[in-house]
LOTORDO-651407 format. One record per residue (C-alpha): residue number from 1; x, y, z; residue in one letter. Coordinates in Angstrom, 3 decimals. Example, Ala and Ser with C-alpha at 12.3 -4.5 7.8 and 13.67 -1.06 7.14 Angstrom:
REM LOTORDO-651407
1|12.300|-4.500|7.800|a
2|13.670|-1.060|7.140|s
REM end
This chain:
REM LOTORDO-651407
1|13.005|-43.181|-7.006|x
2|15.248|-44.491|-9.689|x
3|13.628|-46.816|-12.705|x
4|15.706|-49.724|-11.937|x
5|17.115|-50.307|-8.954|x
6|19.497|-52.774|-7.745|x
7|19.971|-52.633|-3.552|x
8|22.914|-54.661|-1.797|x
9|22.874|-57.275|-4.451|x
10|25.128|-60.167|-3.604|x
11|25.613|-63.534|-5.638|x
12|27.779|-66.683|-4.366|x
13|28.553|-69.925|-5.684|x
14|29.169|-71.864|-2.979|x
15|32.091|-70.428|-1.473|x
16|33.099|-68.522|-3.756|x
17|31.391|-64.352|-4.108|x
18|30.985|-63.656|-7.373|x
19|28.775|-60.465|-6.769|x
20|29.550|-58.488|-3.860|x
21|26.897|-55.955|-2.451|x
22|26.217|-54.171|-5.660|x
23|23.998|-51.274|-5.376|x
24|23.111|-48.502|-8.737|x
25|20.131|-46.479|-9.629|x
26|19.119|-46.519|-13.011|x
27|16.726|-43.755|-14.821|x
28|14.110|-44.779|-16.803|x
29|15.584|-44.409|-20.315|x
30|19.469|-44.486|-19.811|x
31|21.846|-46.546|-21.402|x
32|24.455|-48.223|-18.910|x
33|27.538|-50.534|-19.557|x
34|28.861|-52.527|-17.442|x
35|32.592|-52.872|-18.198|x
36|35.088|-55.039|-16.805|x
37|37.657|-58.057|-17.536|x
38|36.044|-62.239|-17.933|x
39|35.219|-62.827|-14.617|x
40|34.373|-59.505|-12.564|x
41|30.298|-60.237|-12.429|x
42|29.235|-57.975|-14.801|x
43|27.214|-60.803|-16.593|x
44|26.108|-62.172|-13.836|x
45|24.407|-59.235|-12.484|x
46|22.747|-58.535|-16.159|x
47|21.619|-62.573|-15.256|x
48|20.226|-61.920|-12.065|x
49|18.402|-58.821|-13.631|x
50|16.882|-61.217|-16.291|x
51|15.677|-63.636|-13.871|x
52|18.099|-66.231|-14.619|x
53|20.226|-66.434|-11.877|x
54|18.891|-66.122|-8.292|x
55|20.146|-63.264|-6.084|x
56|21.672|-64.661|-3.016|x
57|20.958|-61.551|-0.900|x
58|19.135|-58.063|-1.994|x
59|16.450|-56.915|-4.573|x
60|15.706|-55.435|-7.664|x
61|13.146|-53.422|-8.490|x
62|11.524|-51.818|-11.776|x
63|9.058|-49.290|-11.404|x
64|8.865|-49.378|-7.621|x
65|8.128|-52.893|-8.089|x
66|9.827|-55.770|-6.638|x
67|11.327|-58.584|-8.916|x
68|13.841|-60.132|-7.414|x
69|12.017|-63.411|-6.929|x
70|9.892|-63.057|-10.086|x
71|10.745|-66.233|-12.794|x
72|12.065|-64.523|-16.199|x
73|9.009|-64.745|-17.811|x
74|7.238|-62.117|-14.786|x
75|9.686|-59.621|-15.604|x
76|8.618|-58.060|-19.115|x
77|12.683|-57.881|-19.976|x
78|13.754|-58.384|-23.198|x
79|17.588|-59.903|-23.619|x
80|20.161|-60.510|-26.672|x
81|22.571|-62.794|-26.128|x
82|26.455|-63.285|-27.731|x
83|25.558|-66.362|-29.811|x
84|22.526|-64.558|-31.223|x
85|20.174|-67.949|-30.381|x
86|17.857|-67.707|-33.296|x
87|15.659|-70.794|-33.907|x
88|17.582|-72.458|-36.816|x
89|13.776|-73.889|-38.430|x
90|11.944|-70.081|-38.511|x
91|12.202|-67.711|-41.000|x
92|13.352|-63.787|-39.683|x
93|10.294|-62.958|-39.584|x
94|8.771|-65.995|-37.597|x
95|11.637|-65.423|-34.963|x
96|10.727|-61.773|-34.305|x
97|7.066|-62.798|-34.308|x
98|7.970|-65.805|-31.230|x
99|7.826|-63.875|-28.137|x
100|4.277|-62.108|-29.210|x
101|2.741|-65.703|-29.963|x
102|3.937|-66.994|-26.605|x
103|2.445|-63.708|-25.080|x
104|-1.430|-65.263|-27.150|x
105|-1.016|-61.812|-28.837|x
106|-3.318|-61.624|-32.010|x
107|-2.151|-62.680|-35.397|x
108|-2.563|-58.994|-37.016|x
109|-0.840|-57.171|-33.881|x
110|2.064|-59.487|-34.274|x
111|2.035|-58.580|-38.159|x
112|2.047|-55.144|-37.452|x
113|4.466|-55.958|-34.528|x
114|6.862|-57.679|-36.874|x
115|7.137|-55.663|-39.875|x
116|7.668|-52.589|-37.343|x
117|10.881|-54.003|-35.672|x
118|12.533|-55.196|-39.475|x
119|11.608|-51.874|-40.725|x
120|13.179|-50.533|-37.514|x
121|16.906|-52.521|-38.108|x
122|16.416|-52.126|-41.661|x
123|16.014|-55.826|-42.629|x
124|12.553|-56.150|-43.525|x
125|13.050|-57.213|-47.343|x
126|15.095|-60.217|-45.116|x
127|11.467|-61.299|-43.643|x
128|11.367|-65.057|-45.352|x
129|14.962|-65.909|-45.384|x
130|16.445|-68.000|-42.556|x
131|18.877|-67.728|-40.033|x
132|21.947|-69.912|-41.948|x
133|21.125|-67.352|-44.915|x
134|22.074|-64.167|-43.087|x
135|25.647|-62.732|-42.345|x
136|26.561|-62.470|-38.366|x
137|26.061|-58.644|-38.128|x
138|21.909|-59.327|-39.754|x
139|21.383|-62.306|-37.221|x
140|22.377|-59.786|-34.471|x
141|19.658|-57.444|-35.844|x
142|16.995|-60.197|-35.921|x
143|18.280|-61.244|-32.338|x
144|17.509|-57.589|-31.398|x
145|14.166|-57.144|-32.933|x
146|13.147|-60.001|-31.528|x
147|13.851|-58.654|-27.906|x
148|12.684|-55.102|-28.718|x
149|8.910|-56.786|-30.073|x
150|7.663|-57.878|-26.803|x
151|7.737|-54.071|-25.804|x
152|10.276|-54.885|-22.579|x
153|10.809|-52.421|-20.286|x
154|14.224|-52.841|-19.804|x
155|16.386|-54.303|-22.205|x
156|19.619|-56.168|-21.557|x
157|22.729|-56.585|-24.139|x
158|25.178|-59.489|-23.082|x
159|28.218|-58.993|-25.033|x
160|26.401|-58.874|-28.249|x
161|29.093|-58.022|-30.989|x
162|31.649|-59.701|-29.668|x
163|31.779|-62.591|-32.123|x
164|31.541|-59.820|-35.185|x
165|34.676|-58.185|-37.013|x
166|35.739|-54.789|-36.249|x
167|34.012|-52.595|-38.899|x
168|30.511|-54.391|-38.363|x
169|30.799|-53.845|-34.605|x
170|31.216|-50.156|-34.777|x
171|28.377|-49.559|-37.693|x
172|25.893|-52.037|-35.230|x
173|26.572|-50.597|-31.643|x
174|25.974|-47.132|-33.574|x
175|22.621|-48.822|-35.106|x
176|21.857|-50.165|-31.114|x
177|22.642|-46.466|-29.766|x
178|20.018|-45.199|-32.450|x
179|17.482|-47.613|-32.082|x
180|17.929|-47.436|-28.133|x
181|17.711|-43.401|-28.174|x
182|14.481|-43.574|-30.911|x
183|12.523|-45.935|-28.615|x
184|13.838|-44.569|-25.060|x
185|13.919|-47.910|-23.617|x
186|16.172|-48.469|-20.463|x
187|19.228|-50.475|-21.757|x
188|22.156|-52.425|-19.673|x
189|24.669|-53.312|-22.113|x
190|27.761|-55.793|-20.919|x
191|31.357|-55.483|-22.789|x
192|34.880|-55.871|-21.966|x
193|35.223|-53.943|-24.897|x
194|36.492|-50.100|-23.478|x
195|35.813|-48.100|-26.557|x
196|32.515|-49.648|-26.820|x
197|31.650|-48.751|-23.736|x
198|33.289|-44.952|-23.794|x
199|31.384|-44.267|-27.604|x
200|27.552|-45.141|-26.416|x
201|27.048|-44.954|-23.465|x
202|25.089|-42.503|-20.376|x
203|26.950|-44.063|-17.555|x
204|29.762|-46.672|-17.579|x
205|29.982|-48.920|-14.571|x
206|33.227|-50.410|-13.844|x
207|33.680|-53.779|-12.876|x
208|36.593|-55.382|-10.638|x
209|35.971|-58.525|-8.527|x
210|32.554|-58.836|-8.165|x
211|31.974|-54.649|-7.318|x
212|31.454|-51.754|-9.093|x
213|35.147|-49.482|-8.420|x
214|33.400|-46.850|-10.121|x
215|30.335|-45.035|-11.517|x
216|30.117|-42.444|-14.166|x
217|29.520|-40.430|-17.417|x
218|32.483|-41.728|-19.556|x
219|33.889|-38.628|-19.720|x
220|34.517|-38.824|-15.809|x
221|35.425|-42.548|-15.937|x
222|38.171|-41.973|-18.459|x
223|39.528|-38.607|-16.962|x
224|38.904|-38.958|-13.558|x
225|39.557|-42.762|-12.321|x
226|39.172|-43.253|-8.897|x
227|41.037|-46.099|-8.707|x
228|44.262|-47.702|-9.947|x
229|41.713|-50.649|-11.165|x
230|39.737|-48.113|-13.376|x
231|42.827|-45.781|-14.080|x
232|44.475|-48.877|-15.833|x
233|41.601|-50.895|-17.324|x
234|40.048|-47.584|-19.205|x
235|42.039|-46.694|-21.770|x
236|46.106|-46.500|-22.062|x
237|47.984|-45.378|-19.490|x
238|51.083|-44.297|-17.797|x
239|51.255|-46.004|-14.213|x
240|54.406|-44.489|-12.671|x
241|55.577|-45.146|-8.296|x
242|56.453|-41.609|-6.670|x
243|56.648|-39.733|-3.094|x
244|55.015|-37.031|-1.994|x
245|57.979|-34.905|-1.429|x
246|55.641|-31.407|-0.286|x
247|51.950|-32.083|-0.302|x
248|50.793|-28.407|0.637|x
249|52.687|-27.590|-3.011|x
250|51.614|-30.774|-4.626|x
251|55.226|-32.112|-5.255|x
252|55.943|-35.503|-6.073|x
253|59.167|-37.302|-7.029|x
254|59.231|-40.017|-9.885|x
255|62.827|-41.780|-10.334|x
256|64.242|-38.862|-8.847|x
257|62.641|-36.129|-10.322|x
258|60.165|-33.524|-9.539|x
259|56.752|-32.850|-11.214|x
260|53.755|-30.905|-9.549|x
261|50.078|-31.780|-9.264|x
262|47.143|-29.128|-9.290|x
263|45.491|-30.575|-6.317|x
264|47.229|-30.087|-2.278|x
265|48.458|-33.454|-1.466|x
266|49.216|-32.050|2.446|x
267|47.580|-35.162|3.793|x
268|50.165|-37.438|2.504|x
269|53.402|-35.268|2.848|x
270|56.153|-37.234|4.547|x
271|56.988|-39.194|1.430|x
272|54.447|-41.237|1.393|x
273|54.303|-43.363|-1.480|x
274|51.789|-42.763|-4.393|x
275|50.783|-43.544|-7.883|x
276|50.825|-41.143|-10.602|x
277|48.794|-41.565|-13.730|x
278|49.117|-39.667|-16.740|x
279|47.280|-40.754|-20.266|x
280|49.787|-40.548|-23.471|x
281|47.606|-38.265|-25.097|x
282|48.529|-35.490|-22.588|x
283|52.115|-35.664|-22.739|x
284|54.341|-33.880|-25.377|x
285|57.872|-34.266|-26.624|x
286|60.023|-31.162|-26.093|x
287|59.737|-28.317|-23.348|x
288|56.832|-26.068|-22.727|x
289|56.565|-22.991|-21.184|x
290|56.690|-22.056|-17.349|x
291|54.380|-24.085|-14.937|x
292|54.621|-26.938|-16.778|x
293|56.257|-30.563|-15.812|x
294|59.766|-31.797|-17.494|x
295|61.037|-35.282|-17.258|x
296|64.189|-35.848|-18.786|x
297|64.934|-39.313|-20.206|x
298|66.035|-41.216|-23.523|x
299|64.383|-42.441|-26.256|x
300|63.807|-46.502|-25.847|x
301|61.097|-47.263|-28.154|x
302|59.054|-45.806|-31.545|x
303|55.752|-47.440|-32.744|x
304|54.226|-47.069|-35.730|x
305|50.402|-47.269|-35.176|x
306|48.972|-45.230|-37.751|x
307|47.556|-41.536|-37.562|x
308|50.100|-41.615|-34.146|x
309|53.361|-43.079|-33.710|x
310|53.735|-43.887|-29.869|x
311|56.788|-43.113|-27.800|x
312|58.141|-44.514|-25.298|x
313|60.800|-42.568|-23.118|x
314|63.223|-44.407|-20.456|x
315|63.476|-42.149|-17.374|x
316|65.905|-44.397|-14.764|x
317|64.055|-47.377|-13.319|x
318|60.587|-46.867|-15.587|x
319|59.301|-45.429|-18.761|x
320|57.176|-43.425|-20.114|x
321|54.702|-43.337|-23.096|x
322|53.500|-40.656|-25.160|x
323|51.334|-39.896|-28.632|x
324|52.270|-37.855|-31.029|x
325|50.408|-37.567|-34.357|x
326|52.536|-39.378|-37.522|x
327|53.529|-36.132|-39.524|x
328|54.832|-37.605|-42.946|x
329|56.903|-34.422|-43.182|x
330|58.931|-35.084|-40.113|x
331|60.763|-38.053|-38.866|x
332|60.442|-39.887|-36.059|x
333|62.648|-39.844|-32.753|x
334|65.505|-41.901|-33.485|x
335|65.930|-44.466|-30.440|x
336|68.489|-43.626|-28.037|x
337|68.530|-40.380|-28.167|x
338|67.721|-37.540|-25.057|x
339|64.566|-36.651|-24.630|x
340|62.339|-33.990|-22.645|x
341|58.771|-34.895|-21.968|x
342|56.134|-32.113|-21.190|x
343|52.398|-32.526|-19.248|x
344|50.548|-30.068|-17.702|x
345|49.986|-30.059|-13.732|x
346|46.568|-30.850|-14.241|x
347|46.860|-33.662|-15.969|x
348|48.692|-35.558|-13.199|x
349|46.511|-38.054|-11.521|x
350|47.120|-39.306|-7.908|x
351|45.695|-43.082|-7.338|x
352|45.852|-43.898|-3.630|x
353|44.108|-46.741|-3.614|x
354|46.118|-49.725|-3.204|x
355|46.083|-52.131|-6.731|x
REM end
C-alpha cells in the first residue's frame, strides 16, 4: 500500500467538474508535481489534500489512514502557499515558531525547533528581522520553514516561486529539492512551470481538464507522451497531420512525403489519419545516412535564442522546427533557401488520441 493515496477523487462546483475521478499512489518520500495550464485542478486536488476543500466523491488516505473528512488541522500536513502569508507583526523567527505554539509544544522544543529549520534554509542570522525587511526569495524560505517545523508528514507546495524572478527561482526550487531529499518528507509540488517540473521532480503528473492524461518519471513524460495534451504542453514541439500509408512498415505521409516510424502501425493502415510528433532537438539540418527520415522544404524562419538558433523549415501546407547550436564560426541559414531536414525513425512519435 502506497503512502498517500488518492482513490476516485472527484470535485464539482455546482455544475461544473472541476476534478474528475483522480486516482495516484504516492510512496512515502517521493516528490510529485502536478503540472498543467490555470484551470486543469491541479490546485484543487493539492486543496482537497490539505483539508481545505471538501472532496465531492472518494478518499484520501495517509498511512493506511483515512482523511478525507478530517478538518486541516487533523491532517499533520504542512503547506506553502504563492503569496508566502507570513504574519506581517512577527519576527522570522516568531513565524517559524507559530505552528509549534498552536500545537502547546514547549518553549525550549520550539527553540530548538526554530533555530533547526533557519539553520536548515540558511537564514538563521535573519531570526529578529521581519517580514517587510526580507527580499521575496528569504520570505519563501521562512514560509517553508515554517511548514517543515510542525514535522508534517506530507508537505504540499502551491505554486511557490511563481511571484520570484528567474535566477532566484532556479537557485530556491534547487534549495526545496535539497531540503526535501535531506529530510525525506513526501512532497506534492503544483506548477505550470514545465522546466520546473522536468528539473526536480520523481514523478510528474500531468494535468488536462480536471484528470491526470499522464503519469511518469520526467524522463518518460517528456519522451514518451501519451497524449497530444502532454506531447504539446511538455516541452517544444513539432505537431505535424499525416496518414498511415503502410502500417506493417510503419510508413506515414506528411504533406506528401514519406517518413518511417520504429514501431508497426498495422492497426491503422488504410490511411488513417494520425499525428506525428517530433521534438526540435532531434531533428538536424542536412542529410544523414541510410535509414534515416528526409523532408525536403525551404527555409521560412531563423531565431536567434542564444546557445541555439531555432529553425523553422516550410514543407507545403506546415512547417517544421529544429535546434541547432549557434556556432559563431558559421552563419546561419539564410531564409528562403532549400532545405533537407534529418530525424531518426525512432524519434517519430504517433499521438492517436484525439486533441
Amino acid at each position: 500500500m502506497a503512502f498517500l493515496e488518492l482513490s476516485h477523487v472527484k470535485k464539482s462546483f455546482g455544475q461544473v467538474h472541476v476534478v474528475k475521478d483522480f486516482d495516484m499512489a504516492i510512496e512515502k518520500g517521493e516528490f510529485i508535481s502536478f503540472l498543467g495550464p490555470s484551470g486543469c485542478g491541479k490546485t484543487t486536488v493539492l486543496r482537497m489534500i490539505a483539508g481545505f476543500e471538501t472532496v465531492s466523491s472518494g478518499t484520501i488516505t495517509i498511512g493506511g489512514h483515512d482523511l478525507t473528512d478530517l478538518k486541516p488541522n487533523q491532517r499533520n500536513i504542512g503547506m506553502v502557499f504563492q503569496a508566502y502569508a507570513l504574519f506581517p507583526n512577527m519576527t522570522v523567527g516568531q513565524n517559524v515558531a507559530f505552528g509549534l505554539k498552536v500545537a502547546g509544544k514547549p518553549k525550549a522544543e520550539i527553540d530548538v525547533t526554530v533555530k533547526e529549520m533557519l539553520d536548515l534554509i540558511h537564514l538563521g542570522h535573519l531570526i529578529d528581522r521581519f517580514p517587510y525587511q526580507l527580499s521575496g526569495g528569504q520570505q519563501q524560505r521562512v514560509a517553508l520553514a515554517r511548514a517543515l517545523a510542525i514535522r508534517p508528514r506530507v508537505l504540499l507546495l502551491d505554486e511557490p516561486l511563481s511571484a520570484l524572478d528567474a535566477k532566484i527561482r532556479v537557485s530556491l526550487r534547487e534549495e526545496i529539492r535539497s531540503i526535501q531529499r535531506k529530510l525525506g518528507i513526501t512532497t506534492i509540488f503544483v506548477t505550470h512551470d514545465q522546466e520546473e517540473a522536468l528539473s526536480i521532480s520523481d514523478r510528474i503528473v500531468v494535468m488536462n481538464e480536471g484528470r491526470a492524461d499522464q503519469i511518469g518519471t520526467p524522463f518518460e513524460i517528456y519522451n514518451f507522451p501519451r497524449t497530444r495534451f502532454v506531447a504539446s504542453f511538455v516541452g517544444t514541439l513539432n505537431i505535424l497531420p499525416g496518414h498511415v500509408a503502410d502500417g506493417a512498415s510503419g510508413r506515414i505521409e506528411i504533406d506528401g512525403q514519406a517518413v518511417h516510424a520504429c514501431r508497426d502501425l498495422a492497426r491503422l493502415t488504410g490511411r488513417s489519419a494520425c499525428t506525428v510528433a517530433l521534438r526540435p532537438e532531434a531533428i538536424r539540418l542536412g542529410t544523414a545516412g541510410d535509414g534515416a527520415n528526409h523532408l525536403t522544404g525551404k527555409i521560412e524562419e531563423v531565431s536567434f535564442l542564444g546557445a541555439v538558433l531555432r529553425v523553422r523549415v516550410r514543407l507545403a501546407d506546415h512547417a517544421i522546427s529544429l535546434d541547432m547550436f549557434n556556432n559563431p564560426g558559421v552563419a546561419p541559414p539564410e531564409r528562403g533557401s532549400p532545405a533537407t531536414v534529418t530525424f531518426a525513425r525512432e524519434d517519430v512519435l504517433i499521438v492517436e488520441e484525439a486533441a
